[in-house]
Backbone of each chain as ProteinMPNN parsed JSONL, in Angstrom:
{"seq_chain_A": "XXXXXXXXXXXXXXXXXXXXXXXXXXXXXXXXXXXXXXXXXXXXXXXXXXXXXXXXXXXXXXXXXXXXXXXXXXXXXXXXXXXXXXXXXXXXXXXXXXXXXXXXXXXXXXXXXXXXXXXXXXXXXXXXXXXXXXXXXXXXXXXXXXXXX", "coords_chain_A": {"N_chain_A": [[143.751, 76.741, 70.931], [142.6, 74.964, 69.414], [140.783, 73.515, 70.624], [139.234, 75.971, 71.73], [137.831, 76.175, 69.265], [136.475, 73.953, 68.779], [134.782, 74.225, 71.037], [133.319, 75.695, 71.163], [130.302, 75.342, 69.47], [129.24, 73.737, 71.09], [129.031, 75.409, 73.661], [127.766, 76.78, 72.356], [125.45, 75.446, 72.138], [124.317, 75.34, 74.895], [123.949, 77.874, 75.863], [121.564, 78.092, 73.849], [120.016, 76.242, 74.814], [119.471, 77.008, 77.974], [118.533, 79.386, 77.19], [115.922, 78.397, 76.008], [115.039, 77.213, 78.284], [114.422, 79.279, 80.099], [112.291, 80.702, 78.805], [110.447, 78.82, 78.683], [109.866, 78.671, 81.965], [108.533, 81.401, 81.92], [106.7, 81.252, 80.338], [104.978, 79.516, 82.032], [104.489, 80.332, 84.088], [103.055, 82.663, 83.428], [100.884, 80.85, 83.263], [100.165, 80.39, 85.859], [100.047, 82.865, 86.845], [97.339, 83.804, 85.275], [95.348, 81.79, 86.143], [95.245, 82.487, 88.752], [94.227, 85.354, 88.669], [91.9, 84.835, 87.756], [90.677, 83.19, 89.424], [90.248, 84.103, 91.205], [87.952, 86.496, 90.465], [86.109, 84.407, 89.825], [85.694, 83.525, 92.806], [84.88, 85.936, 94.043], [82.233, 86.411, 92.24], [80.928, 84.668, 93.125], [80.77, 84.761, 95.428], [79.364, 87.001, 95.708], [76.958, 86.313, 94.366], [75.728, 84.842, 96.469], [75.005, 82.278, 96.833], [71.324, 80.21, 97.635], [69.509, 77.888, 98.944], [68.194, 76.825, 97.182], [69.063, 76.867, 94.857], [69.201, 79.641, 93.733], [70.181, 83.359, 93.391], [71.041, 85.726, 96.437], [71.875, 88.192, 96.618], [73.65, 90.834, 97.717], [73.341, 92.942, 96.24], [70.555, 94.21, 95.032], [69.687, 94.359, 92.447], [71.781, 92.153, 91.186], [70.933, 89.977, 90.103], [69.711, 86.114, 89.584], [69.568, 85.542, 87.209], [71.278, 87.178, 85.974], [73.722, 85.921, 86.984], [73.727, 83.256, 85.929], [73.83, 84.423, 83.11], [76.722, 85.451, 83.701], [78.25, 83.436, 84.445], [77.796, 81.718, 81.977], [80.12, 83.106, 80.419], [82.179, 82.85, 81.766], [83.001, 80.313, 82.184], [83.796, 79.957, 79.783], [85.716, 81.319, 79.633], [87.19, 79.767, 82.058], [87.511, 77.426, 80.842], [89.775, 78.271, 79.0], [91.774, 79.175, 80.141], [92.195, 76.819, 81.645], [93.041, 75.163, 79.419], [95.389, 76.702, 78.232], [96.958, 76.271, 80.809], [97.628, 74.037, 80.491], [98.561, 73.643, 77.686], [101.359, 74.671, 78.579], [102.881, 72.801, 79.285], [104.156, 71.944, 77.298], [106.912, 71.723, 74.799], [107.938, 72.753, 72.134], [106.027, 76.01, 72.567], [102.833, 76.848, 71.626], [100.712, 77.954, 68.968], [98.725, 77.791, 69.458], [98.034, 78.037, 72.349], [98.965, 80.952, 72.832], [96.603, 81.942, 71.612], [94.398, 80.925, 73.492], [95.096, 82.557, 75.353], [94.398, 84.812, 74.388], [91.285, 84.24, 74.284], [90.868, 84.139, 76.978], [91.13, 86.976, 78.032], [89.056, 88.068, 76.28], [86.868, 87.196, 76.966], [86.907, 88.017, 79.702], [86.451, 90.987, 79.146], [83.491, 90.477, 78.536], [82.344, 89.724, 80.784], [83.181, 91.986, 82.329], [81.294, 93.781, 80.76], [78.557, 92.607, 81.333], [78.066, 93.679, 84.141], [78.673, 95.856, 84.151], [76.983, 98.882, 85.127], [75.829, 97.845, 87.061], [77.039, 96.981, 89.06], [78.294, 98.701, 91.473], [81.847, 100.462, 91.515], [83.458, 100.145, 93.316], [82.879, 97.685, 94.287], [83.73, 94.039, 94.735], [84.115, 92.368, 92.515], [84.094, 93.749, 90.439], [86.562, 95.206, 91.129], [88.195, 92.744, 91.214], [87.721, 92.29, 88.379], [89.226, 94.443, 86.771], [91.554, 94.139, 87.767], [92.027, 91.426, 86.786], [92.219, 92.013, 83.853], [94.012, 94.268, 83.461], [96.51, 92.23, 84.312], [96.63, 90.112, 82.221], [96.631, 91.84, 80.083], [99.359, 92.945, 80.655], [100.529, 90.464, 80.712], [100.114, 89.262, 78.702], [102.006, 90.209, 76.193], [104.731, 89.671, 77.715], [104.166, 87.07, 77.668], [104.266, 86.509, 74.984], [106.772, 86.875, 74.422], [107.43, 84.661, 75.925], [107.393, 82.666, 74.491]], "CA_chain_A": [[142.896, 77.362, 69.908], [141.439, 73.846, 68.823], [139.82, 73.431, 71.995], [138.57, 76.885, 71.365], [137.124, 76.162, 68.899], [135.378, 73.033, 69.237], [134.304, 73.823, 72.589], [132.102, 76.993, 70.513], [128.863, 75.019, 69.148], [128.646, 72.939, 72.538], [128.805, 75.867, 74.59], [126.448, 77.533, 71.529], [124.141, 74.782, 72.571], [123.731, 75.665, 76.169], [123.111, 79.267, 75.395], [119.97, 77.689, 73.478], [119.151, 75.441, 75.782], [119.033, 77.95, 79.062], [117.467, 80.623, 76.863], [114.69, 77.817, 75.95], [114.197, 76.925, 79.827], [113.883, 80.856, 80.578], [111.247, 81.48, 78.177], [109.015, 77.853, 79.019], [109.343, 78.725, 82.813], [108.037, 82.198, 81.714], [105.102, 80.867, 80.279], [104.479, 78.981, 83.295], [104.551, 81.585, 85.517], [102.003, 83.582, 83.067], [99.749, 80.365, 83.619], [99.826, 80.76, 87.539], [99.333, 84.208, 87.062], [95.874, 83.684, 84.824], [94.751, 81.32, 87.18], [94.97, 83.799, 90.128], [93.235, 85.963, 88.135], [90.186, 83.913, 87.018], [89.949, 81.898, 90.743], [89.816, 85.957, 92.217], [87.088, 87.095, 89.571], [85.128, 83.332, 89.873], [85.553, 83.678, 93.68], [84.569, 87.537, 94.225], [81.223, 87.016, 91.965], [80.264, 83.786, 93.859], [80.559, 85.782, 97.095], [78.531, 88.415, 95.64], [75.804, 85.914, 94.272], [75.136, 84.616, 97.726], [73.861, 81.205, 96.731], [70.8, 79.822, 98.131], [69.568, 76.168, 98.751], [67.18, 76.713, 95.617], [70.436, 77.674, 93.646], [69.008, 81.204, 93.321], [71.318, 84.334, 94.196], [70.181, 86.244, 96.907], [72.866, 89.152, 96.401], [73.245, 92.342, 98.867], [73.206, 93.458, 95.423], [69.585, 93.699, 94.435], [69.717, 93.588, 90.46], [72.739, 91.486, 90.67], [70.072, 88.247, 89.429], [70.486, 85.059, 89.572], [69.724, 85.553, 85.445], [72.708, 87.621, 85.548], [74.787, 85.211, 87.405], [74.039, 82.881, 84.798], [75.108, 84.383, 82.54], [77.796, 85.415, 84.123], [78.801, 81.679, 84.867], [78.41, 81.174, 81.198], [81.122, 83.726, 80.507], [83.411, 82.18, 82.863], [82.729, 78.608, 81.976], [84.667, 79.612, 78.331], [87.374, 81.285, 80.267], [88.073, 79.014, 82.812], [88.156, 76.105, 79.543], [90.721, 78.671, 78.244], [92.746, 79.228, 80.887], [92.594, 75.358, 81.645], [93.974, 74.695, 78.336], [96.496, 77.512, 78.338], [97.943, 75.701, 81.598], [98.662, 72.144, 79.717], [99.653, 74.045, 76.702], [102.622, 75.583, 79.076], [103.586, 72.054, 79.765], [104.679, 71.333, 75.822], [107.881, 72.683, 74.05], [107.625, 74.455, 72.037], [104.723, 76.242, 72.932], [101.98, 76.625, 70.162], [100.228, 79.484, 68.627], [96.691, 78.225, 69.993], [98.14, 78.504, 73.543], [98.78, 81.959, 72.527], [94.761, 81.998, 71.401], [93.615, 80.658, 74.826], [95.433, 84.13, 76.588], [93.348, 85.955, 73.698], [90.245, 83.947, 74.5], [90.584, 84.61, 78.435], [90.919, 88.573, 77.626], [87.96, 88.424, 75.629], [85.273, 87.006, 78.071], [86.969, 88.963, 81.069], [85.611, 91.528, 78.402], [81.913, 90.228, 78.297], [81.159, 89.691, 81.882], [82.826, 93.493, 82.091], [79.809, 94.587, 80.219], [77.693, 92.196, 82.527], [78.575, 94.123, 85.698], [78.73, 97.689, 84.151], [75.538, 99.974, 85.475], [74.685, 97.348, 88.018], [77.834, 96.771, 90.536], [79.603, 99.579, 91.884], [83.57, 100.82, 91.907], [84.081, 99.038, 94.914], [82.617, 96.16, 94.349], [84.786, 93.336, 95.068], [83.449, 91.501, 91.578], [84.659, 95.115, 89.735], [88.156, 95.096, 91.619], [88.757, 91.301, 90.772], [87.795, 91.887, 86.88], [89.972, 95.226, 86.434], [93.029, 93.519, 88.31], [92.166, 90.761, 86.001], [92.392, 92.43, 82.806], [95.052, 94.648, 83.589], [97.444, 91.275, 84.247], [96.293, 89.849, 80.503], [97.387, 93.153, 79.322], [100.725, 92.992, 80.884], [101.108, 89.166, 80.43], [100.541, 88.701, 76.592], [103.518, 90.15, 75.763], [105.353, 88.66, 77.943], [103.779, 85.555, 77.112], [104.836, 85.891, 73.085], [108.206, 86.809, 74.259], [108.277, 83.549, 76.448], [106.255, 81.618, 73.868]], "C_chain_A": [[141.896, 76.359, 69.343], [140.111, 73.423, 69.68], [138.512, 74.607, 72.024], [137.335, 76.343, 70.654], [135.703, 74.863, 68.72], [134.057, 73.153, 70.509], [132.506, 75.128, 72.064], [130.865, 75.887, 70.21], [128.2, 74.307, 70.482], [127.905, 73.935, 73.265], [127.549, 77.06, 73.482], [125.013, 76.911, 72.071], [123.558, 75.034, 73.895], [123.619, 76.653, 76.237], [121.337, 78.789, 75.08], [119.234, 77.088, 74.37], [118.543, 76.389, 77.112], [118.085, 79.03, 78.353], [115.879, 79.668, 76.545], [113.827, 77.774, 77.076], [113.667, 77.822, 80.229], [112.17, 80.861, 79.969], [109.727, 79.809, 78.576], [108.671, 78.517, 80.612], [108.379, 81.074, 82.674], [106.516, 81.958, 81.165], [104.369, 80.38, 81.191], [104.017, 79.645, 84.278], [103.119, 82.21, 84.908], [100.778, 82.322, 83.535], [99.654, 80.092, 84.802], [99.461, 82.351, 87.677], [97.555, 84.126, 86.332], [94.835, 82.681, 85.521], [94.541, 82.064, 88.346], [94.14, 84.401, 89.642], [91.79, 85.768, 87.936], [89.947, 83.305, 88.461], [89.596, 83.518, 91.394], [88.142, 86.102, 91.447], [85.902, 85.698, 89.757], [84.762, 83.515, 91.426], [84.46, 84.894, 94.015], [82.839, 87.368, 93.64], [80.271, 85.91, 92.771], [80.07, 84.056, 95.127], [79.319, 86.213, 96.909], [76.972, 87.615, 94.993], [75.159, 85.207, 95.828], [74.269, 83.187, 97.284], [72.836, 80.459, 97.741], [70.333, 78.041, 98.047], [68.819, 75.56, 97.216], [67.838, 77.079, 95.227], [69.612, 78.635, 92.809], [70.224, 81.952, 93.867], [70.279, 85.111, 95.361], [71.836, 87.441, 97.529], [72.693, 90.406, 97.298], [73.302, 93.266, 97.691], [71.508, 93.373, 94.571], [69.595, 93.295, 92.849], [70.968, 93.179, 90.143], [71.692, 89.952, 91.018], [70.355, 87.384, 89.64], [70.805, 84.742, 87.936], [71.11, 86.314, 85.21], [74.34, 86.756, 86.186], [74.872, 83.841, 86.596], [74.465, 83.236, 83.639], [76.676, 84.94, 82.457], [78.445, 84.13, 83.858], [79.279, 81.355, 83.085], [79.69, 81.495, 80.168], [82.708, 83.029, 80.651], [83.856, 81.132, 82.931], [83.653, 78.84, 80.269], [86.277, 80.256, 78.496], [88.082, 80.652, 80.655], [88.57, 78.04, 82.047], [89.624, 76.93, 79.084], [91.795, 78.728, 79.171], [93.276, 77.906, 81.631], [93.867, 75.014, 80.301], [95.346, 75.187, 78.671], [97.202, 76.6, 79.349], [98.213, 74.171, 80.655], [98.993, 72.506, 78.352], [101.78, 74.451, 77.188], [103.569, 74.416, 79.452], [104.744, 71.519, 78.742], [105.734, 72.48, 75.655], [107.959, 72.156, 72.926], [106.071, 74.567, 72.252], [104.143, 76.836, 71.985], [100.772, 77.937, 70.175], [98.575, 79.225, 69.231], [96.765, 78.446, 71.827], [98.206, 79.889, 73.375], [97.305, 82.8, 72.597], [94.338, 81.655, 72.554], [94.116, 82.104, 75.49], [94.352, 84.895, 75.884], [91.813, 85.708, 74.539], [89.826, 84.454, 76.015], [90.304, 86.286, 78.821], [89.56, 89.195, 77.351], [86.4, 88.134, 76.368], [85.629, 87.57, 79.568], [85.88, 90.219, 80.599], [84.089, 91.77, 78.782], [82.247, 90.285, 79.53], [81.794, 91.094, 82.652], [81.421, 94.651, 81.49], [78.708, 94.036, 81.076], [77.373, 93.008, 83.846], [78.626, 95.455, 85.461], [77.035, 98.216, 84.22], [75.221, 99.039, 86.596], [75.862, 97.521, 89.708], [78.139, 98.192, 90.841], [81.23, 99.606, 92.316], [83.958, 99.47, 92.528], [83.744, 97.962, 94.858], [83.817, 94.91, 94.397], [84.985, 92.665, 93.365], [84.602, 92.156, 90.724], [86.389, 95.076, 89.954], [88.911, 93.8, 90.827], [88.907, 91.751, 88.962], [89.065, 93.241, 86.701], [91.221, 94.923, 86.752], [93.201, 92.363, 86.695], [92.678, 90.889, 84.343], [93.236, 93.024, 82.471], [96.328, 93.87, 83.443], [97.262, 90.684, 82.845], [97.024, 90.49, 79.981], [98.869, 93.212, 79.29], [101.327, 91.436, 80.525], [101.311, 88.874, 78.78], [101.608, 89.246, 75.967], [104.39, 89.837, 76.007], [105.31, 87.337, 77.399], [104.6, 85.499, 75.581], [106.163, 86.368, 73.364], [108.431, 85.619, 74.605], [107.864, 82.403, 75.236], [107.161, 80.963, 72.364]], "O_chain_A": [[140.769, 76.618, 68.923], [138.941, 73.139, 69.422], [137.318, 74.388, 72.229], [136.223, 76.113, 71.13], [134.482, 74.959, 68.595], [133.014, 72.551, 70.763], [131.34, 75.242, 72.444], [130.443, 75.595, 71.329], [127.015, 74.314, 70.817], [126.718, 73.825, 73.571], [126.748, 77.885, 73.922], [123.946, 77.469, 72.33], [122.337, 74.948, 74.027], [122.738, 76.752, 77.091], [120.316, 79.012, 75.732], [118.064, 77.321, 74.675], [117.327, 76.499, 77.275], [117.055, 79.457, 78.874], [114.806, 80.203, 76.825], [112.63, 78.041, 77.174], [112.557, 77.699, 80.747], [111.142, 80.999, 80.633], [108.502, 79.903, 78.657], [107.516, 78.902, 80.797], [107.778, 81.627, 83.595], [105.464, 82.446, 81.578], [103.181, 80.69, 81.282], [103.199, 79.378, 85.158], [102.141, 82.298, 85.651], [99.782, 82.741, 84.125], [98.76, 79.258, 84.936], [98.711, 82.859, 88.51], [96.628, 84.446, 87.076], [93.618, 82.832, 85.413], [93.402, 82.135, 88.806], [93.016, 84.139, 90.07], [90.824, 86.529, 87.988], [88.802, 82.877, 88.607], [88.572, 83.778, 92.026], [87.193, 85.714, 92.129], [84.729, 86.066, 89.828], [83.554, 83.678, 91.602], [83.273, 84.639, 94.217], [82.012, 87.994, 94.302], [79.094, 86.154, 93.035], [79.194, 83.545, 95.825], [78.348, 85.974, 97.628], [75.923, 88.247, 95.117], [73.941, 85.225, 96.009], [73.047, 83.095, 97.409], [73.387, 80.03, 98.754], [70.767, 77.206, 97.254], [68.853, 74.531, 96.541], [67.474, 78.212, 94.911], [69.366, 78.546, 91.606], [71.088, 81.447, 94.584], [69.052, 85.124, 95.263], [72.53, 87.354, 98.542], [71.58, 90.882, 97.522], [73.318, 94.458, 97.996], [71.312, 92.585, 93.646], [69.525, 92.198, 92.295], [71.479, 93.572, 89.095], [71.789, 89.154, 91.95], [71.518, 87.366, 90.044], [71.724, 84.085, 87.447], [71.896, 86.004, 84.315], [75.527, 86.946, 85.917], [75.966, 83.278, 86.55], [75.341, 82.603, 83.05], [77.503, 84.89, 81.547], [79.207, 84.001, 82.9], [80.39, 80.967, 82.721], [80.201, 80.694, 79.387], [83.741, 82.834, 80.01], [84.878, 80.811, 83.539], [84.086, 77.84, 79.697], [87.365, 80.008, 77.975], [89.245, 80.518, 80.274], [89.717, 77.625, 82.214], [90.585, 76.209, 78.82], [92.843, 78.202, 78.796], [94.403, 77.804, 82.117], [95.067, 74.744, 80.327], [96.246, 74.524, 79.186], [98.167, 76.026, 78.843], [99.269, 73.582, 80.42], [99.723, 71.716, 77.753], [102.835, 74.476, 76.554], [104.718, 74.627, 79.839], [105.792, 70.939, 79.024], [105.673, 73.638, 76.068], [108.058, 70.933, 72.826], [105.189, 73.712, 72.176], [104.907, 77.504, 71.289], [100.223, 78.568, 71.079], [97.637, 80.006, 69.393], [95.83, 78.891, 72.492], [97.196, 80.331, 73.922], [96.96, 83.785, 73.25], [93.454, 82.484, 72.774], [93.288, 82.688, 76.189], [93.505, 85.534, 76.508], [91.256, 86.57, 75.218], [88.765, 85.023, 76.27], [89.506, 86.719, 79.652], [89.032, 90.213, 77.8], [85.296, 88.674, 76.294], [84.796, 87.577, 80.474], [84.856, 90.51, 81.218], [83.569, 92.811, 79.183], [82.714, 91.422, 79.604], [81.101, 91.486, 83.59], [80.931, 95.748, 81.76], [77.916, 94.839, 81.569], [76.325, 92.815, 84.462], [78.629, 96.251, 86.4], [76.134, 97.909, 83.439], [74.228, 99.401, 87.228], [75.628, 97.936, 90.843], [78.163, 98.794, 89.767], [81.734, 98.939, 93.219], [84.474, 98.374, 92.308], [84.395, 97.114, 95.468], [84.908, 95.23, 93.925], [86.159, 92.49, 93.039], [85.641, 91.608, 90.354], [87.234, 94.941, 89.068], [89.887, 93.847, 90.077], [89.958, 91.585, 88.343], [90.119, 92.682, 86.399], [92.106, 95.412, 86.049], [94.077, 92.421, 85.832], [93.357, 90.05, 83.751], [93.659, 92.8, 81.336], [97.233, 94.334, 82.75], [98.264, 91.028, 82.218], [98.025, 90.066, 79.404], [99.547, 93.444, 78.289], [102.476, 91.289, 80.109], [102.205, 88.474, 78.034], [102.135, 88.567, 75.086], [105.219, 89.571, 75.137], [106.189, 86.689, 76.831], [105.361, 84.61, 75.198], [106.879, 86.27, 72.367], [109.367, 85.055, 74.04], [108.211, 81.232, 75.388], [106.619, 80.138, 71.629]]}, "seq_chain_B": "XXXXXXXXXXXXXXXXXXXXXXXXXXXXXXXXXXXXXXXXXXXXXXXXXXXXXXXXXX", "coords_chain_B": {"N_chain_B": [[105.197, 70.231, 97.753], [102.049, 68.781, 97.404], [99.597, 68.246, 94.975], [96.831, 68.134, 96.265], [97.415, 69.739, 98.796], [98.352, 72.094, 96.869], [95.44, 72.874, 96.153], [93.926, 73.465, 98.232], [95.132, 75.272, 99.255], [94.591, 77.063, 96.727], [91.611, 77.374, 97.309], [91.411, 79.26, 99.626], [92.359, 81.63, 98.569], [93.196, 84.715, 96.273], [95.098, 86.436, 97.466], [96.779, 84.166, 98.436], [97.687, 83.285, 96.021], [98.953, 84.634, 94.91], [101.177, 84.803, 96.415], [101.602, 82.048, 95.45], [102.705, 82.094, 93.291], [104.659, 84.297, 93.567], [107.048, 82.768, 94.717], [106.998, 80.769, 92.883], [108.075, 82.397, 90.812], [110.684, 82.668, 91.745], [111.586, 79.892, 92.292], [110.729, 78.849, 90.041], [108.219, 76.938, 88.184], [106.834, 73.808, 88.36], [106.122, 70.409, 87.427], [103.915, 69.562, 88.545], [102.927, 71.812, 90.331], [101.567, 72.942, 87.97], [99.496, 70.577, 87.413], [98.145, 70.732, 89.534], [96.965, 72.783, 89.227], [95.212, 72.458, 86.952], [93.54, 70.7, 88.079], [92.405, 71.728, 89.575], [91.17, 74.258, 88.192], [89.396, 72.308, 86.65], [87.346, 71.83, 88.676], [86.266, 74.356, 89.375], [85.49, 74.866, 86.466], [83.438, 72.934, 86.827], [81.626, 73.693, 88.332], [80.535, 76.078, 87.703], [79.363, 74.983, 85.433], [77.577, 73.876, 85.812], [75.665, 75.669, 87.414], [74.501, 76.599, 85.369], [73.401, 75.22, 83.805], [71.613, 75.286, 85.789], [71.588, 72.958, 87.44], [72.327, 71.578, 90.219], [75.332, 72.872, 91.764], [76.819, 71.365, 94.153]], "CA_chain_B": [[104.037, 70.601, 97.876], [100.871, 67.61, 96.733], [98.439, 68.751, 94.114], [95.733, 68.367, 97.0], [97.896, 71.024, 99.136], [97.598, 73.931, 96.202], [94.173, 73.022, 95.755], [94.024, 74.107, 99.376], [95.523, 76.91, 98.899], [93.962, 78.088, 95.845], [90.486, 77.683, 98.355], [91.857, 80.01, 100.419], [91.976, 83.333, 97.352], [93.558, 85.482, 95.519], [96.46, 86.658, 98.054], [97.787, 82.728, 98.984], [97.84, 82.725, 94.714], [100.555, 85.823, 94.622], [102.241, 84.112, 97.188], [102.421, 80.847, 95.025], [103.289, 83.083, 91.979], [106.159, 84.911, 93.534], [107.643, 81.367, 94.842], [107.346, 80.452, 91.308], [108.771, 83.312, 89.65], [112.054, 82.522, 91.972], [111.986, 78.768, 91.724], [110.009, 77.729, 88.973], [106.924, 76.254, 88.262], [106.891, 72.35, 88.595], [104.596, 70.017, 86.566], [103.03, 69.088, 89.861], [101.948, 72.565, 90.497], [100.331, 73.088, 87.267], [98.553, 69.497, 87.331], [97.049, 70.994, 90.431], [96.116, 74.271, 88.974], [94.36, 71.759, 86.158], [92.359, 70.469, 88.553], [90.981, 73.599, 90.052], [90.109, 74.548, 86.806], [87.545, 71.028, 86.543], [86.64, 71.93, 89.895], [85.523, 75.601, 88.872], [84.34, 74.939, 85.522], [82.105, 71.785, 86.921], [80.762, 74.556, 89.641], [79.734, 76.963, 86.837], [78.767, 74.718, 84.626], [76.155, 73.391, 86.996], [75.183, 77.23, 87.747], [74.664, 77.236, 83.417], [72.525, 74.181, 83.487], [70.34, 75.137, 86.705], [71.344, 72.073, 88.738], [72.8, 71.658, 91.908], [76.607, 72.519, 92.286], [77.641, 70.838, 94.832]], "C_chain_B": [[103.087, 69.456, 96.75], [100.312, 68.422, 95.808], [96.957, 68.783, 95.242], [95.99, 69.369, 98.105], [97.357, 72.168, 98.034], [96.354, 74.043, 96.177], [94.077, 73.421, 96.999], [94.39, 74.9, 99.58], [94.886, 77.605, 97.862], [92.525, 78.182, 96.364], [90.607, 78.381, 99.054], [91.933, 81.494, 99.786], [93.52, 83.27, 97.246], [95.344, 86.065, 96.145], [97.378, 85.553, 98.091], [98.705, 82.652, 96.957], [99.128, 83.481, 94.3], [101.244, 85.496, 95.429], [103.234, 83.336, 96.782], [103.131, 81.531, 93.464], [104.855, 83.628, 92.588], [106.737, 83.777, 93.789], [107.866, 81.302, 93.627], [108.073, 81.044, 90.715], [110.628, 83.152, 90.12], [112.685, 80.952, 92.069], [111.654, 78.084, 90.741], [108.906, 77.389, 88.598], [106.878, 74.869, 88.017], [105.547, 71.658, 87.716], [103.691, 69.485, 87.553], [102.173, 69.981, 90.169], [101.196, 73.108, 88.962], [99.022, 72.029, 86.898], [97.35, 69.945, 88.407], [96.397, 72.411, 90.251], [94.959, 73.84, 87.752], [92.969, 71.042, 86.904], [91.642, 71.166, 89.556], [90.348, 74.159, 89.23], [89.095, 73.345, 86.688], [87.096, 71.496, 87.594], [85.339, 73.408, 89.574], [84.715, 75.663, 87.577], [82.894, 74.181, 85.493], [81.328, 73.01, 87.855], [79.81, 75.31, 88.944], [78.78, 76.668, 85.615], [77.047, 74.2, 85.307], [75.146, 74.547, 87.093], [74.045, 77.104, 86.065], [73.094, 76.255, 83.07], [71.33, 74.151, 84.523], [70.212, 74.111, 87.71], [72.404, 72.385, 90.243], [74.594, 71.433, 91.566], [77.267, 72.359, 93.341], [78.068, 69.549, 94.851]], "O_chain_B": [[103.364, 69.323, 95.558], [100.689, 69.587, 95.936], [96.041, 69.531, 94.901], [94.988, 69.958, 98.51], [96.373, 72.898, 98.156], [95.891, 75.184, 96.172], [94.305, 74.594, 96.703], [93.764, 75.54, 100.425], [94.605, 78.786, 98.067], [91.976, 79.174, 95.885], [89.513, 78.423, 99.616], [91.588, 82.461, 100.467], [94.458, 82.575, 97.637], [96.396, 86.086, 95.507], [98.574, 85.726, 97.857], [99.81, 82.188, 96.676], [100.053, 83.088, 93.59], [102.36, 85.981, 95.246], [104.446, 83.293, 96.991], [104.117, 81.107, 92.862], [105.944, 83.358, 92.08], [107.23, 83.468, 92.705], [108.92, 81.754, 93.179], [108.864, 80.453, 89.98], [111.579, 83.366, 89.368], [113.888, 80.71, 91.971], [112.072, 76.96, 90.464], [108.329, 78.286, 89.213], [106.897, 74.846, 86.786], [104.446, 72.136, 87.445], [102.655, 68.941, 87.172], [100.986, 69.707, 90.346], [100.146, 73.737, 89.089], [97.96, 72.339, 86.356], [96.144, 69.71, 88.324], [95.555, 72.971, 90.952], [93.996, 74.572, 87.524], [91.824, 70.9, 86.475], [90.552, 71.072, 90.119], [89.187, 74.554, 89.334], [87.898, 73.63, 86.638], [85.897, 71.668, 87.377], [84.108, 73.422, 89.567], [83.639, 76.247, 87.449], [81.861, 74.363, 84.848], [80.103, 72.884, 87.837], [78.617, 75.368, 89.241], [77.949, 77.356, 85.021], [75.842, 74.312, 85.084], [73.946, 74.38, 86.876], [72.927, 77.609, 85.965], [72.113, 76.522, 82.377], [70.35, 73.414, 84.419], [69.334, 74.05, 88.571], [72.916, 73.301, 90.887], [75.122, 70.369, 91.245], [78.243, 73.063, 93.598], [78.943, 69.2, 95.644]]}, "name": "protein", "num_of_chains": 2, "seq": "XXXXXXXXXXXXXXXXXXXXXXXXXXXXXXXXXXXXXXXXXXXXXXXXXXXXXXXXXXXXXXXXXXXXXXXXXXXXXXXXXXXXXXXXXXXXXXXXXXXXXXXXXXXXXXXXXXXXXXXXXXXXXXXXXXXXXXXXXXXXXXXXXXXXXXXXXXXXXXXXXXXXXXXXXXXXXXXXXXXXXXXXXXXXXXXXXXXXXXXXXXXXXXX"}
């Protein structure tokens, strides 16, 4: 019975401890998933700008611009910082409410270069596919995320 | 797996990335492979930032 009971806060502690490891490699995972996401959606529109040697676009999309692939880019350039961060936030324990804010931030400029791309791409577009996959996984990850977080 | 392997793989898209995702989700994620998902991100943000500024990314 003494054994019992001693042996309780130890084995309390490795409860905590495994439930800690669960929930960091859960965050981890969400920052390999937001990277997939963002290298698809960076990939897909760099296809679709078709760069030339005069770093113009020359797109099978006519009014997909090279003005719109700037600012596209500059879109993508505050994501990819966010979703950078987010991954070396996932490396720290505990994990911190502005890693949290980098998933928001990545959400929010999938967002904008959604409005970029609406009236000009079509459905099918590969650009279109990438961002709606993209946004969809956000959606499903941030709650995960603040459970693993 | 190197950090100059994933980066070889994450050049490759979007499918090799749900590949390295499900791997992950059944062994883990290693601080090796997110050092190398850190530097795909400099790689991509130096590409776009270049795009932003009008010079030459390559």
């Amino acid at each position: 019975m003494r054994t019992r009971r001693s042996l309780a806060p130890i084995l309390a502690l490795l409860f905590l401890a495994a439930c800690a490891t669960t929930q960091v490699q859960k965050a981890r995972i969400v920052s390999v998933d937001v990277h997939a996401v963002l290298a698809a959606v960076d990939d897909a529109e760099m296809t679709l700008c078709n760069k030339q040697a005069d770093n113009t676009c020359k797109s099978s999309v006519p009014a997909w611009t090279t003005e719109k692939h700037v600012e596209f880019s500059k879109h993508l350039v505050v994501a990819l910082k966010a979703g950078r961060a987010l991954n070396e936030g996932v490396k720290a324990v505990p994990i911190t409410g502005q890693t949290k804010a980098d998933l928001t931030a990545v959400s929010a400029e999938l967002e904008a270069v959604t409005g970029l791309v609406k009236d000009i791409l079509p459905p099918n577009s590969t650009v279109v596919i990438a961002l709606t996959a993209a946004k969809d996984a956000v959606l499903r990850l941030l709650p995960l995320f603040l459970e693993g977080a | 797996m190197t950090p100059m392997e994933w980066i070889a793989l994450a050049e490759q898209g979007f499918e090799l990335f749900m590949k390295i995702r499900n791997s992950a989700k059944s062994a883990g994620v290693t601080d090796e492979q997110l050092d190398a998902i850190t530097l795909d991100y400099d790689q991509r943000i130096a590409r776009r930032q270049a795009d932003t500024r009008g010079g030459d990314d390559t």
